[in-house]
C-alpha positions in Angstrom: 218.4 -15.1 -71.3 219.6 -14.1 -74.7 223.0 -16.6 -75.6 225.1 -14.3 -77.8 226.9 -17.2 -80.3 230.2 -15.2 -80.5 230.6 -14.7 -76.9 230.0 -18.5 -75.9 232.3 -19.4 -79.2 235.0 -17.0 -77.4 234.1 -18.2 -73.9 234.4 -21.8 -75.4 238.2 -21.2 -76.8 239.2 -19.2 -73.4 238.3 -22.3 -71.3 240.0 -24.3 -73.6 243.0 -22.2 -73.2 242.5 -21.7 -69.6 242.8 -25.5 -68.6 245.4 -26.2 -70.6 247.1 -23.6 -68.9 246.2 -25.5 -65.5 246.9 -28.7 -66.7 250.4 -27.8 -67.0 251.2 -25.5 -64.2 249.6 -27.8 -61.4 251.8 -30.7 -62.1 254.6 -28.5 -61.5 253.3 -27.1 -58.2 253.2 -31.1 -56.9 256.5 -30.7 -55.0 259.6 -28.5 -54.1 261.7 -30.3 -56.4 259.5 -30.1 -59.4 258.7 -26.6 -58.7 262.2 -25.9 -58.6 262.9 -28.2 -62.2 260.3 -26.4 -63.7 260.9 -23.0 -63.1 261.7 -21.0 -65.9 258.7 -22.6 -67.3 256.8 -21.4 -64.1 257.7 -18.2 -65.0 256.0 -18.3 -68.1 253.5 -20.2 -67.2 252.0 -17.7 -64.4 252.3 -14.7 -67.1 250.7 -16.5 -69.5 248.0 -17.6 -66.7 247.8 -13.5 -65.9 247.5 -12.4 -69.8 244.9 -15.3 -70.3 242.9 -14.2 -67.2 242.6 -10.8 -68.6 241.3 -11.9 -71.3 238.8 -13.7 -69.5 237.7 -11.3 -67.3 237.2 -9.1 -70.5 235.2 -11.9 -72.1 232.9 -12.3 -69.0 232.3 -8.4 -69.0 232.2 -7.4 -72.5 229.5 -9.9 -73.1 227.6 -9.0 -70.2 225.9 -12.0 -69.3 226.1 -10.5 -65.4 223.7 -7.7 -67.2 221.7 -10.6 -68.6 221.5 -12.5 -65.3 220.2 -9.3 -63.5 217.3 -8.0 -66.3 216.3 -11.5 -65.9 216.2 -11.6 -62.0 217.1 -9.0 -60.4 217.2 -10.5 -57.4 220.8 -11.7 -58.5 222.1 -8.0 -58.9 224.1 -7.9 -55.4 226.3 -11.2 -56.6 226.5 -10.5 -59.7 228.1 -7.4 -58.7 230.2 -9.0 -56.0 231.3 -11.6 -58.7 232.5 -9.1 -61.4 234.3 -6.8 -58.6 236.4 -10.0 -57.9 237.5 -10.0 -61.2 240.1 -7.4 -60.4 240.8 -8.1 -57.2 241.6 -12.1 -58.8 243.6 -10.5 -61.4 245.7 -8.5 -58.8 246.7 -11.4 -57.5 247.6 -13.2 -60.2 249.8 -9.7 -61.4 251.0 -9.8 -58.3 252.3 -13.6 -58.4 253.4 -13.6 -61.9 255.6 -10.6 -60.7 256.4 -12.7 -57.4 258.0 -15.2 -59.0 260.7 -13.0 -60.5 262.0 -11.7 -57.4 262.1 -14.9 -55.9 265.2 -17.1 -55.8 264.1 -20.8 -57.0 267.6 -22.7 -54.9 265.5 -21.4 -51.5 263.1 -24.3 -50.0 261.4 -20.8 -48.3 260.7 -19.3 -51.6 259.4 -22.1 -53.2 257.2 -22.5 -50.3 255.9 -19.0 -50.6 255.4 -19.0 -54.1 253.8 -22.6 -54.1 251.2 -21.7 -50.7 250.6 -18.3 -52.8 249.6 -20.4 -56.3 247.3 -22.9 -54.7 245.5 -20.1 -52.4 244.9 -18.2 -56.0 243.8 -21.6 -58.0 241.2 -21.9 -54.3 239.9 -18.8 -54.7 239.6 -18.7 -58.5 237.7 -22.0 -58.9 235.0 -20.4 -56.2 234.7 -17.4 -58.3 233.9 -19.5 -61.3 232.0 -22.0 -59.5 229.7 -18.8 -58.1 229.7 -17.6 -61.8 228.3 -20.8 -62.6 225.6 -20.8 -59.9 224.5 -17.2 -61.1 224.4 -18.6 -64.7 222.1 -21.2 -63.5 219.8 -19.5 -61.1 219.3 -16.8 -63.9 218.1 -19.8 -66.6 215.9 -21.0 -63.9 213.7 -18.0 -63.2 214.0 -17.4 -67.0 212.6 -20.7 -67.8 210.2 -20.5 -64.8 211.8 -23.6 -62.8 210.2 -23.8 -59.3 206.5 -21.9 -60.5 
């Protein structure tokens, strides 16, 4: 597998940026009351999460290492394809809570409720995608290295 030095520079800073970016939102997800305290910087905080995401998702697929993990087993084509259709489908949803939050009043218990069950089922569902990533990553250096002959 061929590392491109730009791309893992790039995908280096994205993390970077990426928890930071959980580091401060999770805190304020903790309780009601600190969701409520902290939401104006919520707001901001989930749209920088969504433009930062984008950005990733671009990353991932303008460097193609999905490409690389299939030429080197393509055994691995079906998830890699499942993993890089997510990327839209986990960027609607964090479009789709960043845009949430505006319409939702932060003096409602309900709303805060909503908008907390609706961030933690996103942060669930994105650490699996990057976890699977991860595991593709992996399983592509194996049978590139010849681990297991």
């Amino acid at each position: 597998m061929t590392v491109n030095a730009a791309f893992l520079r790039e995908i280096k800073d994205d993390n970077r940026q990426l928890k930071s970016l959980w580091d401060r939102l999770i805190p304020m997800f903790s309780h009601p009351e600190t969701t409520k305290n902290h939401w104006p910087e919520l707001i901001a905080g989930l749209a920088e999460l969504r433009d930062q995401l984008a950005i990733h998702f671009s990353l991932e697929e303008a460097y193609g290492y999905f490409d690389d993990a299939v030429d080197i087993a393509p055994h691995l084509s079906l998830t890699a394809e499942t993993l890089r259709s997510q990327h839209s489908t986990l960027f609607s949803q964090i479009r789709d809570l960043a845009d949430l939050i505006l319409e939702l009043n932060c003096e409602a218990v309900e709303h805060i409720n909503k908008l907390t069950r609706r961030f933690k089922a996103f942060k669930t569902s994105f650490e699996s995608h990057e976890e699977s990533e991860l595991k593709l990553i992996l399983a592509s250096f194996d049978d590139d290295l010849g681990v297991g002959d």
